[in-house]
PAMIDREN-430575 format. One record per residue (C-alpha): residue number from 0; residue in one letter; y, z, x. Coordinates in steps of 0.25 Angstrom, whole numbers, plus 5000, padded with zeros to 4 digits. Layout:
PAMIDREN-430575
<node k="NUM" r="a" c2="Y" c3="Z" c1="X"/>
...
end
This chain:
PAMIDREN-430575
<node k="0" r="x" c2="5585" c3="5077" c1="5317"/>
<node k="1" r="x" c2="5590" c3="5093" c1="5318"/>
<node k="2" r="x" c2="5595" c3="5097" c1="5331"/>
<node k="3" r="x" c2="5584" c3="5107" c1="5334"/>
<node k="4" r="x" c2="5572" c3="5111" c1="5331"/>
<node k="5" r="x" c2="5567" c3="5124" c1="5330"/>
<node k="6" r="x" c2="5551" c3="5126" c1="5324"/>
<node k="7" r="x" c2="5549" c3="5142" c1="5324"/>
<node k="8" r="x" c2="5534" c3="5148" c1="5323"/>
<node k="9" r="x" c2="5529" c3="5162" c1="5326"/>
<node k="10" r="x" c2="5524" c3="5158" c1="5341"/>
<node k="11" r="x" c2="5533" c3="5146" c1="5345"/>
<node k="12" r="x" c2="5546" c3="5139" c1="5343"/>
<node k="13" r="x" c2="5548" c3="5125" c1="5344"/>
<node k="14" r="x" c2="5564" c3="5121" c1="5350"/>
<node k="15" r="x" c2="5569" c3="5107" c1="5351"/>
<node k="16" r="x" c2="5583" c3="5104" c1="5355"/>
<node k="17" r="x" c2="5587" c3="5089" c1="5350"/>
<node k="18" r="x" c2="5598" c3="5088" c1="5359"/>
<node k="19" r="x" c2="5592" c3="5090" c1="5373"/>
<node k="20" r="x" c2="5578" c3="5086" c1="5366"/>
<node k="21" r="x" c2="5570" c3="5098" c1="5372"/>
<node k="22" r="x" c2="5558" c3="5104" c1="5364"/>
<node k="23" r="x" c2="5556" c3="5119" c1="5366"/>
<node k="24" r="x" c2="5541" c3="5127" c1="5362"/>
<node k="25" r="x" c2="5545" c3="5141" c1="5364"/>
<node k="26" r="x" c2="5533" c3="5151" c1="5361"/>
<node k="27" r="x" c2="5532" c3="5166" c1="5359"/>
<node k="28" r="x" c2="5523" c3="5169" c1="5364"/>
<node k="29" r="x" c2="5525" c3="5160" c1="5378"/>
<node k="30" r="x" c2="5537" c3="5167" c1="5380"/>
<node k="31" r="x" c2="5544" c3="5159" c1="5391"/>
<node k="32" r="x" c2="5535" c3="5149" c1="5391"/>
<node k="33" r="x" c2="5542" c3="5136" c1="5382"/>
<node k="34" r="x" c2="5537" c3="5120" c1="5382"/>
<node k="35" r="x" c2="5548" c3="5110" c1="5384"/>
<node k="36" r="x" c2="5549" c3="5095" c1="5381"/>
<node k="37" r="x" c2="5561" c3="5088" c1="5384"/>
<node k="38" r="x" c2="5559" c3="5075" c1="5374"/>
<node k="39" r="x" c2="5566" c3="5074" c1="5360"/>
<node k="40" r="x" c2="5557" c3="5078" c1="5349"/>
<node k="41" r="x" c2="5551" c3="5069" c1="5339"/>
<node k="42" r="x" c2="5543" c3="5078" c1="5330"/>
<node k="43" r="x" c2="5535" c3="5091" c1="5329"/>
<node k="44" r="x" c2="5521" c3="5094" c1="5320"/>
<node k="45" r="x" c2="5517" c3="5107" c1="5316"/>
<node k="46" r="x" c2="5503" c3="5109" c1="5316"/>
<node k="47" r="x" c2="5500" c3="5118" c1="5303"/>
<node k="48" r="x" c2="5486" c3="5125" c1="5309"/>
<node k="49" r="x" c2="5488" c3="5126" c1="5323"/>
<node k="50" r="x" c2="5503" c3="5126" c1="5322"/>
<node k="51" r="x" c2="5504" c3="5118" c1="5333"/>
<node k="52" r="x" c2="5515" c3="5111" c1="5335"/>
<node k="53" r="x" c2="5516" c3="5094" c1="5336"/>
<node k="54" r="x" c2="5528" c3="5088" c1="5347"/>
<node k="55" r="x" c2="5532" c3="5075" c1="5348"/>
<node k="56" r="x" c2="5542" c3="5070" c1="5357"/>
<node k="57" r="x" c2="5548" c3="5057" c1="5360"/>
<node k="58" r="x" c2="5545" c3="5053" c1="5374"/>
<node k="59" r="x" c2="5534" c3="5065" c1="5376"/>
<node k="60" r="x" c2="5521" c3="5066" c1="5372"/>
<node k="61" r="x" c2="5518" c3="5074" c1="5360"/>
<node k="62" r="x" c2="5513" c3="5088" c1="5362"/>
<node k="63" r="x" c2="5505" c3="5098" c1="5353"/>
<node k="64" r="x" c2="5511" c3="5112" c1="5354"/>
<node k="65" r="x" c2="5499" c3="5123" c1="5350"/>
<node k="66" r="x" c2="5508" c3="5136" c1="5350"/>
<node k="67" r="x" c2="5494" c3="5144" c1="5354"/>
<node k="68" r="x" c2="5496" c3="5142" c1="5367"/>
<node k="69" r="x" c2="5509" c3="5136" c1="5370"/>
<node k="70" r="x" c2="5507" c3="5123" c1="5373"/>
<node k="71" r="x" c2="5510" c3="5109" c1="5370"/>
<node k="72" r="x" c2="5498" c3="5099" c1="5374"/>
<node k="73" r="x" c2="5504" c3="5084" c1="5374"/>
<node k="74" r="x" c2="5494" c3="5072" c1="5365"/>
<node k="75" r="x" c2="5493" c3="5062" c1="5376"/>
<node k="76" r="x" c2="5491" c3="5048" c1="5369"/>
<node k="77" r="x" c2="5500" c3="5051" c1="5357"/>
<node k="78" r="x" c2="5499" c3="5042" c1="5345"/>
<node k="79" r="x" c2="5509" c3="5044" c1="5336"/>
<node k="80" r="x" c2="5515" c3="5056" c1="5331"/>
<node k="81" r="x" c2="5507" c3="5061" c1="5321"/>
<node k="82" r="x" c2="5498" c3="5073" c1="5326"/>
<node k="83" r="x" c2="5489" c3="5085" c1="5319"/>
<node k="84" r="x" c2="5480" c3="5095" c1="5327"/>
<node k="85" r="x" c2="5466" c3="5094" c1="5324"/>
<node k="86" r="x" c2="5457" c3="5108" c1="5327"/>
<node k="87" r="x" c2="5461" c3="5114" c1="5341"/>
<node k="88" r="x" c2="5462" c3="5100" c1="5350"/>
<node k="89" r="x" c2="5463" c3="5089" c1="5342"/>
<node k="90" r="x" c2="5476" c3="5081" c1="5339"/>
<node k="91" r="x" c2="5475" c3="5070" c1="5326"/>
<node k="92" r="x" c2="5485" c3="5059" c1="5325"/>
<node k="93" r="x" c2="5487" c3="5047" c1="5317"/>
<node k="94" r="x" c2="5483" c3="5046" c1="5303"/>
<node k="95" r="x" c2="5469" c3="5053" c1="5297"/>
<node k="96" r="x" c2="5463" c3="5039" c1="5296"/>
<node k="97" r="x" c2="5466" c3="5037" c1="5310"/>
<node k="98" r="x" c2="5468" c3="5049" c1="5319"/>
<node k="99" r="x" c2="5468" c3="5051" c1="5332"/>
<node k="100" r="x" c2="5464" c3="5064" c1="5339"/>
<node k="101" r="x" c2="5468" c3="5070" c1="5351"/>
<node k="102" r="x" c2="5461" c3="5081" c1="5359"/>
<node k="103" r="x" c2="5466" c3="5094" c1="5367"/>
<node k="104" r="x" c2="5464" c3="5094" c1="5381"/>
<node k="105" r="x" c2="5471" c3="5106" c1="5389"/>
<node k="106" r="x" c2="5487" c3="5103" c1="5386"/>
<node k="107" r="x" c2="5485" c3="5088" c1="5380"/>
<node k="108" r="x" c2="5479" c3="5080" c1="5367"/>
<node k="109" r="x" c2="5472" c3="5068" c1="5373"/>
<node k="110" r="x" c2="5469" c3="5056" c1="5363"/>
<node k="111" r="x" c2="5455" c3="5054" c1="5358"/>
<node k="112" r="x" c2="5447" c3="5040" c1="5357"/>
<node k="113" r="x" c2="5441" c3="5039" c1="5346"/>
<node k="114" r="x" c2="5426" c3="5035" c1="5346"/>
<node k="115" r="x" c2="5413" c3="5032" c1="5336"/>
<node k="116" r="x" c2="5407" c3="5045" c1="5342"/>
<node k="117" r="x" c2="5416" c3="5054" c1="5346"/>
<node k="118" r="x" c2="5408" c3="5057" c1="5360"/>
<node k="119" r="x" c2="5415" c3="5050" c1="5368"/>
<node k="120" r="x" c2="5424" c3="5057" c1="5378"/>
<node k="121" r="x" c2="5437" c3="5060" c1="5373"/>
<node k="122" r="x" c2="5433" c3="5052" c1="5359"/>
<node k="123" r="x" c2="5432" c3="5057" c1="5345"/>
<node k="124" r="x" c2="5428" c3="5052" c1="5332"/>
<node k="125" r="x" c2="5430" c3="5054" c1="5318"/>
<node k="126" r="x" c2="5419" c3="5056" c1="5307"/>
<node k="127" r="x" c2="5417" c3="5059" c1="5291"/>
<node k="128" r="x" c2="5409" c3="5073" c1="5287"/>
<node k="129" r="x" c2="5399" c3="5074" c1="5275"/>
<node k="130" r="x" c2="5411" c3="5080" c1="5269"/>
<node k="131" r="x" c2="5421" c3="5069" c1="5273"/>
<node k="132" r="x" c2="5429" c3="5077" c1="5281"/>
<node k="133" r="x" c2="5431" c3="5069" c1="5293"/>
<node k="134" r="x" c2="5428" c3="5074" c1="5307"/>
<node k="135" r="x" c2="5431" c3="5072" c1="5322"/>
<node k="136" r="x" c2="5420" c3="5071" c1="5333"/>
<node k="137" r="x" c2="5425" c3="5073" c1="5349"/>
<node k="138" r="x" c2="5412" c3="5074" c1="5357"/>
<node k="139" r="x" c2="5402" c3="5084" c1="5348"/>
<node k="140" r="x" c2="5413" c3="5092" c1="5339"/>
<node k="141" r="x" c2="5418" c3="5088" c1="5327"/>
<node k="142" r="x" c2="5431" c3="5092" c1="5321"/>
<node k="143" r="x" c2="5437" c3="5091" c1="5306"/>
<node k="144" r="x" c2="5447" c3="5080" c1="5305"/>
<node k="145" r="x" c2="5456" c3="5089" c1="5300"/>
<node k="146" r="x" c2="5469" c3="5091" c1="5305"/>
<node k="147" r="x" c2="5480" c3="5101" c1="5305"/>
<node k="148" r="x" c2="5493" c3="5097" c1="5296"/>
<node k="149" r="x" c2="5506" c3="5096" c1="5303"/>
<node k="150" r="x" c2="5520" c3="5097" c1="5297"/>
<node k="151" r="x" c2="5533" c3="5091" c1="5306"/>
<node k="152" r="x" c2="5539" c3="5101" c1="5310"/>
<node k="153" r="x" c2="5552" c3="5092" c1="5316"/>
<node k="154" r="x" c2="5559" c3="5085" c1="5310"/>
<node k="155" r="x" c2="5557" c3="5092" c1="5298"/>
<node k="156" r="x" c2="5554" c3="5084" c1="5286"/>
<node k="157" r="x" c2="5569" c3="5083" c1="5278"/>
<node k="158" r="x" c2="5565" c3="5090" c1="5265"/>
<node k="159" r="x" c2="5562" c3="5102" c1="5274"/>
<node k="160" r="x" c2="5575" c3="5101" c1="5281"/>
<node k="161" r="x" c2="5586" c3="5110" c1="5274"/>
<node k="162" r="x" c2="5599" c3="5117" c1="5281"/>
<node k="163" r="x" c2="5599" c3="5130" c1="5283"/>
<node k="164" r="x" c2="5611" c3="5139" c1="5276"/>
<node k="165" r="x" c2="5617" c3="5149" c1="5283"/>
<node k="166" r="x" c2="5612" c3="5159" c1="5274"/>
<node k="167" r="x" c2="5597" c3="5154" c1="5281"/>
<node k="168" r="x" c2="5602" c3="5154" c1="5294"/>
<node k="169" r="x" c2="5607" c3="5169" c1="5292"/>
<node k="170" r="x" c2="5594" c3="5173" c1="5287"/>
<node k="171" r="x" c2="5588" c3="5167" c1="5299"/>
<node k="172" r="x" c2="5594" c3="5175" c1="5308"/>
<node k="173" r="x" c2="5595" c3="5187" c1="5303"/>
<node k="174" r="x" c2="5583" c3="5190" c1="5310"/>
<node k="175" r="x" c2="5586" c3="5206" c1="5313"/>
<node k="176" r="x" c2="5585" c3="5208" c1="5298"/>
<node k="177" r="x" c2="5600" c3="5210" c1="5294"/>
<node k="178" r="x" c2="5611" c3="5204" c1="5295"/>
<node k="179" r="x" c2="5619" c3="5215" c1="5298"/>
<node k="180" r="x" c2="5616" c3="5225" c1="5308"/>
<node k="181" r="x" c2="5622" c3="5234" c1="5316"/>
<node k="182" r="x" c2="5624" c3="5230" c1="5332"/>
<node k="183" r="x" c2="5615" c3="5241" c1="5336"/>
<node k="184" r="x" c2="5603" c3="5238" c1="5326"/>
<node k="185" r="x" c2="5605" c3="5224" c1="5329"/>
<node k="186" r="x" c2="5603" c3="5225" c1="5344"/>
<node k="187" r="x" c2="5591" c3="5234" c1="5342"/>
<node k="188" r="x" c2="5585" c3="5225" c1="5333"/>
<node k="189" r="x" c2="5587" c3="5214" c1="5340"/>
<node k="190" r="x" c2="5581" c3="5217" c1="5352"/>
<node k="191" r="x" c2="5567" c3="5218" c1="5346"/>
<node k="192" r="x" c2="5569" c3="5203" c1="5339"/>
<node k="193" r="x" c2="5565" c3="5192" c1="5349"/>
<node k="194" r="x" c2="5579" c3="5187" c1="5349"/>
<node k="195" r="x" c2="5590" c3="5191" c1="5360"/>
<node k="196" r="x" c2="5605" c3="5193" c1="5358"/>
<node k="197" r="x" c2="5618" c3="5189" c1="5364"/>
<node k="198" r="x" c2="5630" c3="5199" c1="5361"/>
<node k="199" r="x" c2="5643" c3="5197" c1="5361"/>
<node k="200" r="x" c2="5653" c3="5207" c1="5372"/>
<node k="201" r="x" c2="5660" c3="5213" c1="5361"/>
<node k="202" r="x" c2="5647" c3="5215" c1="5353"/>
<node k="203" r="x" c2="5653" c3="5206" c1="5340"/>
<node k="204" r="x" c2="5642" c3="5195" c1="5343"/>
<node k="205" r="x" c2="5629" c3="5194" c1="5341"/>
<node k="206" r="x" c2="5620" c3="5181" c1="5347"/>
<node k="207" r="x" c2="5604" c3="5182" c1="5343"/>
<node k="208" r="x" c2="5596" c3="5171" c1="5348"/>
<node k="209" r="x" c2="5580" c3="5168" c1="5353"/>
<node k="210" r="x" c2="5574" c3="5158" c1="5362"/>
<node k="211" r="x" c2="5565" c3="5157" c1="5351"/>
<node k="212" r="x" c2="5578" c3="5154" c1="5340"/>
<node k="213" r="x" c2="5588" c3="5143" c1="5341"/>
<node k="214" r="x" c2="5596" c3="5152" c1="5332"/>
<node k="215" r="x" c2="5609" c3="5159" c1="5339"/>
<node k="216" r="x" c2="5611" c3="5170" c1="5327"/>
<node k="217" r="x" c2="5624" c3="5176" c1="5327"/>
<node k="218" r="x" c2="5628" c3="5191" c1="5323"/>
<node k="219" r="x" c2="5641" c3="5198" c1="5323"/>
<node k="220" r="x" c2="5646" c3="5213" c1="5325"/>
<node k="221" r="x" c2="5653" c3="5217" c1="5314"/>
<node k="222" r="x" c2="5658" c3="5231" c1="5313"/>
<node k="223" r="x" c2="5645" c3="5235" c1="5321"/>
<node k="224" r="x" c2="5636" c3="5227" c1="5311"/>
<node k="225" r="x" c2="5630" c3="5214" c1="5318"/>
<node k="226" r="x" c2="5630" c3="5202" c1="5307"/>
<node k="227" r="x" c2="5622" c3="5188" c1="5306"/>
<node k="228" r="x" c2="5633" c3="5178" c1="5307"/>
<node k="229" r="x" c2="5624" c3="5166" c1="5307"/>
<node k="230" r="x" c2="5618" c3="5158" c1="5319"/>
<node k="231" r="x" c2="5620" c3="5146" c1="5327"/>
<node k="232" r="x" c2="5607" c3="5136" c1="5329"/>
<node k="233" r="x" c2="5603" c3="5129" c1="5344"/>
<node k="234" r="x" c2="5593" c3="5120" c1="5345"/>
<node k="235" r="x" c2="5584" c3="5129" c1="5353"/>
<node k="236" r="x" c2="5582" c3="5144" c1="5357"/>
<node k="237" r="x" c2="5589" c3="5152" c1="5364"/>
<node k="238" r="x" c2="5587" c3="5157" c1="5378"/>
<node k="239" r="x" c2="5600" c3="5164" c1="5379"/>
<node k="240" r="x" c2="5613" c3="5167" c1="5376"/>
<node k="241" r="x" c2="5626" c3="5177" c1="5379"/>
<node k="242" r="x" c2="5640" c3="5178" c1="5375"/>
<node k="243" r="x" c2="5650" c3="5174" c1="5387"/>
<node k="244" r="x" c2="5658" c3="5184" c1="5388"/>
<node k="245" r="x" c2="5665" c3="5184" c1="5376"/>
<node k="246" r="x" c2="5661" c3="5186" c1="5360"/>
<node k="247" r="x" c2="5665" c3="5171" c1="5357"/>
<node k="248" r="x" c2="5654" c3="5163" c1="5367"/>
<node k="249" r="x" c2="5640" c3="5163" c1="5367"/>
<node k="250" r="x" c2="5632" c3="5155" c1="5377"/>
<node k="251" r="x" c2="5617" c3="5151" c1="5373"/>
<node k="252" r="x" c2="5606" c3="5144" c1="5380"/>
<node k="253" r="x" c2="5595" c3="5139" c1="5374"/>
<node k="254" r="x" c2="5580" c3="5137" c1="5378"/>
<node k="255" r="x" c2="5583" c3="5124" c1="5382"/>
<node k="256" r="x" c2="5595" c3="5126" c1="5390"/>
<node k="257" r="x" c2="5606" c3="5123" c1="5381"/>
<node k="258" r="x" c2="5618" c3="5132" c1="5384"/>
<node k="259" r="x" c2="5628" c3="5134" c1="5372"/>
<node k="260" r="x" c2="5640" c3="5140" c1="5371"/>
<node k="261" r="x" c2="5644" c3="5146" c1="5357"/>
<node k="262" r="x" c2="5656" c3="5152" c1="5351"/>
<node k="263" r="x" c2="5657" c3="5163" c1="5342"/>
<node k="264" r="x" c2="5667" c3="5168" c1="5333"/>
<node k="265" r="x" c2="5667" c3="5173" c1="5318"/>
<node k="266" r="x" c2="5664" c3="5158" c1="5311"/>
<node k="267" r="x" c2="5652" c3="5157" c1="5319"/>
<node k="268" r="x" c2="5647" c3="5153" c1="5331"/>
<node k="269" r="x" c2="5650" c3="5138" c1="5335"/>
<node k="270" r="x" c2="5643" c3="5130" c1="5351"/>
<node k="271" r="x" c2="5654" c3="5128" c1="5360"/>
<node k="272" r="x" c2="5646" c3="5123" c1="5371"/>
<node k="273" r="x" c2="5633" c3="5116" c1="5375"/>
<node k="274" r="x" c2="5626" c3="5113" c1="5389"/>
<node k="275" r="x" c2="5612" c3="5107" c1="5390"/>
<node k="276" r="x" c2="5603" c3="5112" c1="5401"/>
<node k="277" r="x" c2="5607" c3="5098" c1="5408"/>
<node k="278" r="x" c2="5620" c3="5101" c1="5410"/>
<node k="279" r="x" c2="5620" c3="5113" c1="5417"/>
<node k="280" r="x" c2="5621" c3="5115" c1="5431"/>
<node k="281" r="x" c2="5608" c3="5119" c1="5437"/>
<node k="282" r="x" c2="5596" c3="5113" c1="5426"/>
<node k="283" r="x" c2="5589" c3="5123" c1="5428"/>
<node k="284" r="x" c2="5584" c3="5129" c1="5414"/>
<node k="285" r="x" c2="5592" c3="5142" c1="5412"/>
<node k="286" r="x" c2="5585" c3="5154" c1="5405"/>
<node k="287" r="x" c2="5596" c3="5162" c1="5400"/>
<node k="288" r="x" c2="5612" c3="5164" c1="5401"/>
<node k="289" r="x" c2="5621" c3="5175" c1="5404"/>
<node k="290" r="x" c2="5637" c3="5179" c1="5403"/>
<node k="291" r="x" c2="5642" c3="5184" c1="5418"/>
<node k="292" r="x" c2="5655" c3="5192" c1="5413"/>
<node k="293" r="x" c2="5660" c3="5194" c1="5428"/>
<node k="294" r="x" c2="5663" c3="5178" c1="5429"/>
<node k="295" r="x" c2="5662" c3="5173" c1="5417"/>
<node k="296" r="x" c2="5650" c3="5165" c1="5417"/>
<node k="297" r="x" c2="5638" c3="5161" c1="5411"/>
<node k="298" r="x" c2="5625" c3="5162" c1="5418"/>
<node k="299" r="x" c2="5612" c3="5153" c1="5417"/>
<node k="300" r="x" c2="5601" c3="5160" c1="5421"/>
<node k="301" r="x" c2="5590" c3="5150" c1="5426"/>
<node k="302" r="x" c2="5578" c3="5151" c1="5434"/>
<node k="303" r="x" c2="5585" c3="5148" c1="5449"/>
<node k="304" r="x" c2="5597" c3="5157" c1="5445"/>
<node k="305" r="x" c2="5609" c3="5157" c1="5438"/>
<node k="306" r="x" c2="5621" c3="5149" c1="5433"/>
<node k="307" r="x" c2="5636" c3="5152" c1="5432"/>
<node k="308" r="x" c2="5645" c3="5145" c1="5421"/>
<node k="309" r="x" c2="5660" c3="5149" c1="5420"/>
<node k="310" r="x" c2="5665" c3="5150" c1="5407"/>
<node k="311" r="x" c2="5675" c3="5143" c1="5401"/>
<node k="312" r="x" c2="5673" c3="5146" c1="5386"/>
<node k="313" r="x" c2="5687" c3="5141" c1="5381"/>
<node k="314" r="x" c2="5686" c3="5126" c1="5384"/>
<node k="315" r="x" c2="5689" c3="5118" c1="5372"/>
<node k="316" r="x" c2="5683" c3="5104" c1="5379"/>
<node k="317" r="x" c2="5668" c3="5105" c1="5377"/>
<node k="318" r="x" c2="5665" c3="5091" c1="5382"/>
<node k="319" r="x" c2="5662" c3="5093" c1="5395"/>
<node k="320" r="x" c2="5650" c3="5104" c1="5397"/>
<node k="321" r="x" c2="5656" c3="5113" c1="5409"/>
<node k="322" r="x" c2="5669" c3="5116" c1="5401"/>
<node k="323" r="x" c2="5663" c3="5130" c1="5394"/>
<node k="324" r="x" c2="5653" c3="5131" c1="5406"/>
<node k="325" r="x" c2="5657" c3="5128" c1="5421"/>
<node k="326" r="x" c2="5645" c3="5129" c1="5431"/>
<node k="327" r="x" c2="5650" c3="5140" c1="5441"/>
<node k="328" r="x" c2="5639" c3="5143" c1="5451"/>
<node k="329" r="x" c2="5624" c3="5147" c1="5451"/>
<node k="330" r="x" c2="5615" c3="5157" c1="5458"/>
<node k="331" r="x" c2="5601" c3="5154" c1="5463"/>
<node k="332" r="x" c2="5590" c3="5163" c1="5462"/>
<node k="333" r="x" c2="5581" c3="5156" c1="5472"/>
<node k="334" r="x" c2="5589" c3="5153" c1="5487"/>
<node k="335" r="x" c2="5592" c3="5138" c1="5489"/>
<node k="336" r="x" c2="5588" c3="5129" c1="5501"/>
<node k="337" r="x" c2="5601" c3="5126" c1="5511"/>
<node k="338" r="x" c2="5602" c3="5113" c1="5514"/>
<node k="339" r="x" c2="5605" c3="5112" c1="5531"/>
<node k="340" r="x" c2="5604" c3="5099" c1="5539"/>
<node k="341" r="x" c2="5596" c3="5091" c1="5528"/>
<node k="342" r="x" c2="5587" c3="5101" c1="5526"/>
<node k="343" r="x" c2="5585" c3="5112" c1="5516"/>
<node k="344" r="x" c2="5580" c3="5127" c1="5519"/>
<node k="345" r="x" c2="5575" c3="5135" c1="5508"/>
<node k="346" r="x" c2="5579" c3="5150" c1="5509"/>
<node k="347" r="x" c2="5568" c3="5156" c1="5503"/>
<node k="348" r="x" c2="5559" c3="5166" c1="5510"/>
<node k="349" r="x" c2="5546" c3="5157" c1="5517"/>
<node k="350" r="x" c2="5534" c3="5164" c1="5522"/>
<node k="351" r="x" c2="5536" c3="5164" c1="5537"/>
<node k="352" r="x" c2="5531" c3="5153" c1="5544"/>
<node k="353" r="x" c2="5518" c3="5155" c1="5555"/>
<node k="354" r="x" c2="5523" c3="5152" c1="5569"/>
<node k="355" r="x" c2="5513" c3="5146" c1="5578"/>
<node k="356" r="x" c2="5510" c3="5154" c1="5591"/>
<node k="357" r="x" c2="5518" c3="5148" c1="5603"/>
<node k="358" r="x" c2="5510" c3="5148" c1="5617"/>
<node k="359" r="x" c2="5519" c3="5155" c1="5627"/>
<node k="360" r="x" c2="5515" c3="5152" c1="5643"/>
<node k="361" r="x" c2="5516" c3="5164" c1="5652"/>
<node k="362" r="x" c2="5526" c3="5160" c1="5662"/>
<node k="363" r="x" c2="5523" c3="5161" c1="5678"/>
<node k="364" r="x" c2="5526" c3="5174" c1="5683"/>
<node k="365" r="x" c2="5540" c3="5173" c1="5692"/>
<node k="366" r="x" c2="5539" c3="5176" c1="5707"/>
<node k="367" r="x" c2="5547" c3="5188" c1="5711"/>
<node k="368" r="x" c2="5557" c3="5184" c1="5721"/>
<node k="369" r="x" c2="5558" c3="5194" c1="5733"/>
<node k="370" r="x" c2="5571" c3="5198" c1="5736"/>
<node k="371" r="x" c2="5574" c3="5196" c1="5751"/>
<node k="372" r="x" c2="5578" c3="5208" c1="5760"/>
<node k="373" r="x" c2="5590" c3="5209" c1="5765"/>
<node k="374" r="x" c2="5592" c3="5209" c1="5781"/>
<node k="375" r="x" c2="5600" c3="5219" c1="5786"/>
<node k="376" r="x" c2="5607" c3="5217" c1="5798"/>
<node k="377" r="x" c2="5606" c3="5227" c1="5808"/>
<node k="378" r="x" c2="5618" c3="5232" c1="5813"/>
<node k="379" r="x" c2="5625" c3="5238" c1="5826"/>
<node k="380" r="x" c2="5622" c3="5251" c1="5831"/>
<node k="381" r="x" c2="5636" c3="5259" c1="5833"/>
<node k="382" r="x" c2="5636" c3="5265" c1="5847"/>
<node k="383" r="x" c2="5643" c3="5277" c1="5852"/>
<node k="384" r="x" c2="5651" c3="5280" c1="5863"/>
<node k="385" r="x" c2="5642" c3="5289" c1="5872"/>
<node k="386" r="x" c2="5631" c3="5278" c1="5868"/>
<node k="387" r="x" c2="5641" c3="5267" c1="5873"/>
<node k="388" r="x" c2="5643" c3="5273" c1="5886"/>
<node k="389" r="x" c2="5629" c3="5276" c1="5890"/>
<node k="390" r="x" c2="5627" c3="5261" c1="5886"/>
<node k="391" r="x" c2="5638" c3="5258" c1="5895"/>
<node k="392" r="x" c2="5633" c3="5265" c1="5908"/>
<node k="393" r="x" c2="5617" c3="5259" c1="5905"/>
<node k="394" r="x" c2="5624" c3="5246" c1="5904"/>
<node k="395" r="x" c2="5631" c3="5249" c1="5918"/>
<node k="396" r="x" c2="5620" c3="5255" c1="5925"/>
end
C-alpha cells in the first residue's frame, strides 16, 4: 500500500495520510470548509456519471461523497463493499442478480426491503420491461436498473501503478510555465497561481506548496534566474511553511497537522524532523506557522492563540521529539479562568447582573437635647468708703 493518497479533480481533492490514518476532502469551492475521518482507509470508487466518490473505511461506516454539494452521507446497514449510484438517490450493491438498493434521506442511504409490490413503506421491487430491460418500483416511480460504473480509484489496480521519473516529477511542477525564470517574473507570476511561497532570507530558495498539492516544489536562485530543482512529496497538502531563519531549514505543516522540518542544500532537499499533532503541546489544530527572528522561534498559530518552540536546529540525536523543537511558552487569545479557593473565575466581560431593590426603614427621628443653662452666681457688690461710713453711722444710730 503507498504511503499516501492523493485523487485530484477540477472541484475537489481527496488526501489520506497512512500513518496517522486520517482522510482529508478538501473542495474548491468550500474553501475552508474540509471533511475529516480519523479511521484507516480500506478503498475508494469512483463514480464515472456523477463523479462521486465511494469511501470505505475500516471501523466506520461507508460514506458516499457527491462533490455537488460537499457532503458525505453515510449507507447505514452496509453489506458488503461493493456500491454503484443508481439516478439521484439510489445506492446498488451486491451482484445484478441480486441487488440491493439503498435510498437517499437528507445526509444517509437507509437499506430498502424488498417486497412483491413495491408499495410498501420503504420497499421496492424489481421487474422485467417489454423490452427486457429490467426496472425498479419504490412506491409509484419506476427507475431503469441501470447503474453507474465505478473504477477503484485506491488502491490502484498494479498494472496501473508505475514510478514516476524525475523527468515526470519536474514536468509536474513546473506549473509557472518555465523552468527558468527570473526572481522578479517568478514572484509575479506566482502570485496569480493558487499556490503560496516560502523564500529563503538571502533569497537563494524557493518553497512552492498548496493545501490543495502534497508536492513541496523546489527552485533555486541562480545568478538572478530561479530554477526547478525538483520536489519533495508529503502525504497531504500543505497549510504552511517558512524558512527558520536560516537558507538550510524549512519548517511545513500540513492540513493534518503534521509538522516537518526539512533541510536544504545543493543535493536536494532531505526531512530532518517529524511531529504528529499529538505530540504537541497544546492539541489544539494549528492553522499556520511562522519564524520569530527576535528569539528564535517558531510560532503555531491556532485558534486560542499561539505557540513558542526554541530552536535547536543542529541536534544530531533525533529520537526523542523535542530535540529540534522545545515548547517555550504560549499566549492566549481568550483570558483564562484563575483558579482561587476551589473555585474558578472567568475574566471575561458578563452583562451586569439585576440587583433586587433593598427596602430601607426610616429611622426614628432623635430628640434634641436641651442644653442646660448655666447658673451664674451673683457676686458681691464692692463698697466704697463714704458708703462704708454712712452704713456705719445708720448702723449706730
Amino acid at each position: 500500500m503507498d504511503d499516501r493518497i492523493i485523487l485530484r479533480d477540477p472541484d475537489y481533492v481527496l488526501l489520506y495520510d497512512t500513518e496517522a490514518e486520517i482522510i482529508l476532502i478538501l473542495n474548491k469551492q468550500s474553501t475552508g470548509k474540509e471533511i475529516r475521518i480519523e479511521d484507516k482507509l480500506e478503498s475508494v470508487w469512483k463514480s464515472s456519471g456523477s463523479n462521486q466518490l465511494i469511501i470505505i473505511a475500516s471501523k466506520t461506516l461507508p460514506g458516499v461523497y457527491d462533490p455537488r454539494n460537499h457532503s458525505l452521507a453515510k449507507i447505514r446497514n452496509p453489506h458488503g463493499s461493493s456500491y454503484r449510484i443508481l439516478g439521484k438517490r439510489l445506492l446498488v450493491g451486491g451482484d445484478d442478480q441480486n441487488p440491493m438498493l439503498w435510498i437517499r434521506k437528507d445526509q444517509e442511504y437507509h437499506l430498502l426491503m424488498k417486497s412483491s409490490s413495491g408499495c410498501e413503506p420503504d420497499s421496492y421491487s424489481i421487474s422485467q420491461t417489454k423490452d427486457g430491460h429490467r426496472v425498479v418500483r419504490i412506491g409509484n416511480a419506476y427507475h431503469p436498473l441501470i447503474p453507474e460504473s465505478a473504477k477503484p480509484v485506491y488502491p490502484k489496480p498494479k498494472e496501473i501503478v508505475a514510478e514516476k521519473t524525475e523527468l515526470d516529477i519536474s514536468a509536474e511542477c513546473s506549473t509557472l510555465g518555465s523552468n527558468e525564470l527570473s526572481f522578479s517574473l517568478f514572484l509575479a507570476k506566482a502570485t496569480k497561481l493558487y499556490y503560496d511561497l516560502a523564500i529563503s532570507p538571502n533569497n537563494k530558495w524557493a518553497i512552492q506548496y498548496s493545501i490543495y498539492d502534497s508536492k513541496l516544489s523546489i527552485w533555486m536562485n541562480k545568478n538572478d534566474k530561479m530554477q526547478l530543482r525538483g520536489s519533495m512529496n508529503n502525504a497531504c497538502g500543505i497549510r504552511s511553511a517558512c524558512f527558520l531563519g536560516r537558507n538550510d531549514y524549512l519548517a511545513s505543516l500540513d492540513t493534518i497537522g503534521t509538522l516537518k522540518i526539512w533541510y536544504l542544500d545543493e543535493d536536494g532537499m532531505t526531512r530532518r524532523h517529524i511531529i504528529h499533532r499529538s505530540q504537541f503541546e497544546n492539541l489544539t489544530e494549528h492553522q499556520s506557522i511562522s519564524y520569530e527572528a527576535k528569539d528564535n522561534c517558531l510560532i503555531c498559530h491556532h485558534k486560542t492563540g499561539i505557540d513558542f518552540y526554541s530552536l535547536h536546529l543542529e541536534t544530531k540525536n533525533l529520537e526523542n521529539k523535542n530535540q529540534m523543537l522545545r515548547y517555550l511558552k504560549s499566549f492566549r487569545s481568550e483570558p483564562e479562568p484563575i483558579i482561587s479557593q476551589g473555585k474558578s473565575t472567568d475574566l471575561r466581560i458578563e452583562p451586569a447582573k439585576q440587583v433586587s431593590p433593598v427596602t430601607i426603614k426610616p429611622s426614628k427621628p432623635k430628640k434634641k437635647k436641651h442644653k442646660k443653662k448655666r447658673r451664674i452666681e451673683p457676686q458681691a457688690k464692692v463698697y466704697t468708703e463714704d458708703e462704708i461710713l454712712e452704713n456705719r453711722r445708720h448702723f449706730l444710730g
